[in-house]
Backbone bond lengths (Angstrom), bond angles and torsions (degrees), N, CA, C in turn:
res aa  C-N    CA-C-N  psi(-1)  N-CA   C-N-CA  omega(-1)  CA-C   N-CA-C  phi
1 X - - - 1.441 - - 1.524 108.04 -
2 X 1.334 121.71 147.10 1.670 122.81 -176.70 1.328 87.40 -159.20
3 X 2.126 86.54 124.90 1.033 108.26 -170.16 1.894 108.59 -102.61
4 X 1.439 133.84 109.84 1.228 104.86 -161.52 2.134 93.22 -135.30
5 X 1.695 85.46 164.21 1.495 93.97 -157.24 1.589 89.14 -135.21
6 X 2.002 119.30 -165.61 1.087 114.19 151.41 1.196 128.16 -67.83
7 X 1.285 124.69 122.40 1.482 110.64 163.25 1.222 116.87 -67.33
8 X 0.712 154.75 -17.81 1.347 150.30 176.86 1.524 111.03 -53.31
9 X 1.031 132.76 -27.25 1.925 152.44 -136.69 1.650 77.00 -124.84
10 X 1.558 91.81 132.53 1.553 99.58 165.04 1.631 89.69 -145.06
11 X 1.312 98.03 161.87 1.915 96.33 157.21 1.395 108.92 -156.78
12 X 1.609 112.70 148.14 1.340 131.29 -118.58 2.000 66.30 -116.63
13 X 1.514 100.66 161.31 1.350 106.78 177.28 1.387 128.99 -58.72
14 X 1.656 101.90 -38.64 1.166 97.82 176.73 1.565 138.67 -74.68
15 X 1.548 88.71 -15.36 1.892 110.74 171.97 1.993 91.25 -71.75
16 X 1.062 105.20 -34.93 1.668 88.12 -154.70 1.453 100.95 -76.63
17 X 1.591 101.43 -39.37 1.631 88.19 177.36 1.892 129.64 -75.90
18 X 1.051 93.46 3.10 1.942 113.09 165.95 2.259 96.74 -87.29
19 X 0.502 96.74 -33.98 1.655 86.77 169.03 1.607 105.46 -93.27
20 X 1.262 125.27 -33.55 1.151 102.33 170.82 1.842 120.16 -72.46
21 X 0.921 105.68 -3.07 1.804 113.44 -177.51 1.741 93.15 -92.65
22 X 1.174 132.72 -25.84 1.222 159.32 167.04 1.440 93.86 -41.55
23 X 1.314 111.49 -93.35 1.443 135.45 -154.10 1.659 105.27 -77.81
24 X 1.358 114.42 -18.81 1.488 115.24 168.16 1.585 104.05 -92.28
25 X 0.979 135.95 -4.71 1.543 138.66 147.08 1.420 125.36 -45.07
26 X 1.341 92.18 -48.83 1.662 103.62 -164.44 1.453 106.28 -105.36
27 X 1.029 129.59 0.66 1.853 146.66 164.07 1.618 90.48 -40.09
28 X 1.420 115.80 -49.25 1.195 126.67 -165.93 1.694 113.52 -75.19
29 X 1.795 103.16 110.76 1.760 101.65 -169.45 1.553 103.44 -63.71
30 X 1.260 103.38 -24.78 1.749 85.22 177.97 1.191 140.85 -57.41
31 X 1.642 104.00 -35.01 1.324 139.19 -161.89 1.884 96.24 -82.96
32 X 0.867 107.36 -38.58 1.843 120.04 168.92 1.493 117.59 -63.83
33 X 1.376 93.68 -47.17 2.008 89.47 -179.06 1.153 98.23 -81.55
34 X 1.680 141.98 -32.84 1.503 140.57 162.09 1.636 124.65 -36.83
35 X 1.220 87.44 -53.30 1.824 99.69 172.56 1.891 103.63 -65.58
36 X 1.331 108.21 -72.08 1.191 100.18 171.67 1.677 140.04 -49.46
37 X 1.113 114.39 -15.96 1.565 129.84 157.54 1.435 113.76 -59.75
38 X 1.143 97.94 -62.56 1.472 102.49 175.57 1.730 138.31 -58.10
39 X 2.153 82.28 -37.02 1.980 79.08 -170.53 1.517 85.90 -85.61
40 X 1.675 145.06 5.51 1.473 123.29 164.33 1.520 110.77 -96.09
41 X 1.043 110.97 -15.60 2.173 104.56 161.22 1.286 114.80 -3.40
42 X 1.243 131.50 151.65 1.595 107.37 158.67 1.438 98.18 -68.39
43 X 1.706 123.90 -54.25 1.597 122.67 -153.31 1.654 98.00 -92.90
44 X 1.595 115.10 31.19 1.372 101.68 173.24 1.850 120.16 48.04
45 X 0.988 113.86 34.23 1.771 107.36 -172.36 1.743 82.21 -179.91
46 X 1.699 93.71 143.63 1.622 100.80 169.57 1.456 103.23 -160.71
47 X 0.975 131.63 -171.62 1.749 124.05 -126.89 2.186 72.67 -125.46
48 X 1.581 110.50 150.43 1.494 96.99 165.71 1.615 125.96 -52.90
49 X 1.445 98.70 -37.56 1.710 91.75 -164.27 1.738 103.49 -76.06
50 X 1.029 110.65 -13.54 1.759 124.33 -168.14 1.869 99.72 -73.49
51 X 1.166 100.14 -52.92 1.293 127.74 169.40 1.566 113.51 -37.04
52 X 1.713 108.54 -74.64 1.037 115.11 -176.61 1.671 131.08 -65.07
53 X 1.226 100.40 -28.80 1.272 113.87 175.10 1.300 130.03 -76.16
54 X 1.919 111.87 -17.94 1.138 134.66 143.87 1.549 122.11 -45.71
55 X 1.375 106.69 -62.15 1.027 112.22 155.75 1.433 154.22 -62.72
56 X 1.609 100.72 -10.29 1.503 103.81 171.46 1.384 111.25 89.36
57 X 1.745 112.82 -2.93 1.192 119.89 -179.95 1.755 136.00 -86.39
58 X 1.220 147.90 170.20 1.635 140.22 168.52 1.551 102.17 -76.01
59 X 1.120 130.75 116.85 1.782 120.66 170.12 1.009 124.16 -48.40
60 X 1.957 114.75 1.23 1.983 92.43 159.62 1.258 97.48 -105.14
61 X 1.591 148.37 15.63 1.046 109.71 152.00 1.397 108.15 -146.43
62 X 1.203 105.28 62.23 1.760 144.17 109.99 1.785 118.36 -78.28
63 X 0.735 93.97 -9.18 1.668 96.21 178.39 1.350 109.60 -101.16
64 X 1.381 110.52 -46.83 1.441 111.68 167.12 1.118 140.88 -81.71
65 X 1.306 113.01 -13.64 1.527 117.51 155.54 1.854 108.71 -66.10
66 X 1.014 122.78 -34.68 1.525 144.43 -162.75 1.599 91.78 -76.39
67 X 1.206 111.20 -36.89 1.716 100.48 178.72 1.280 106.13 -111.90
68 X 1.393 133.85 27.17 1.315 128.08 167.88 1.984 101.60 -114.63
69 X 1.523 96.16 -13.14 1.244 96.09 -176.64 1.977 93.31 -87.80
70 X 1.316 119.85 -44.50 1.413 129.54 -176.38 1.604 100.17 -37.85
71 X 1.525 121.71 -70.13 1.226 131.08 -172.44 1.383 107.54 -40.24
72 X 1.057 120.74 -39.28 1.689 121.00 175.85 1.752 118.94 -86.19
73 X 1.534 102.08 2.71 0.980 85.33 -173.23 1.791 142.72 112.32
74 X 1.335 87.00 -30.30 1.279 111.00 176.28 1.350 139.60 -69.97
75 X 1.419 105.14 -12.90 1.525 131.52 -155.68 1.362 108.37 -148.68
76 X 1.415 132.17 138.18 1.695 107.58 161.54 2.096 72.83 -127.21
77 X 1.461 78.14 154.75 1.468 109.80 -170.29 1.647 100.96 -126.05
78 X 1.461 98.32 131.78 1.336 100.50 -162.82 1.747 100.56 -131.69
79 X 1.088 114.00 100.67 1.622 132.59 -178.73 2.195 113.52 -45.60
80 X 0.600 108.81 80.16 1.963 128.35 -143.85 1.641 84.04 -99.05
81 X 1.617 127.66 116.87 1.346 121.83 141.17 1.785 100.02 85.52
82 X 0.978 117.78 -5.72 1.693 126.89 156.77 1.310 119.96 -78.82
83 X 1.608 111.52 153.65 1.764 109.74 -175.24 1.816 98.29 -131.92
């Protein structure tokens, strides 16, 4: 079997291990139907409890998947109707 790509494209350890924090993110089925809930929204963005209940989930952890996905990037989380 030969596995072949661009050569041109290299990636340096520290890029690879930022995709691997990537791809060990999303291992998680929750974290997949979360992302996917969201990027089919109509307005792309939905409230936690809206979210969770979509999901079948408790709103703290819909919240915490939501900020483990944020930290990477994945999410921006926007603090709505709090003081």
């Amino acid at each position: 079997m030969t596995i072949s790509g661009p050569a041109a494209l290299s990636l340096d350890r520290t890029n690879a291990e930022h995709f691997a924090e990537w791809f060990a993110l999303l291992a998680d089925p929750t974290r997949v139907q979360l992302l996917h809930t969201l990027s089919t929204s109509p307005s792309g963005a939905m409230r936690i409890g809206d979210l969770a209940e979509a999901l079948g989930i408790s709103q703290s952890t819909c919240s915490h998947h939501c900020q483990v996905l944020r930290k990477v990037g994945f999410v921006v989380v926007d603090k709505v109707g709090t003081s």
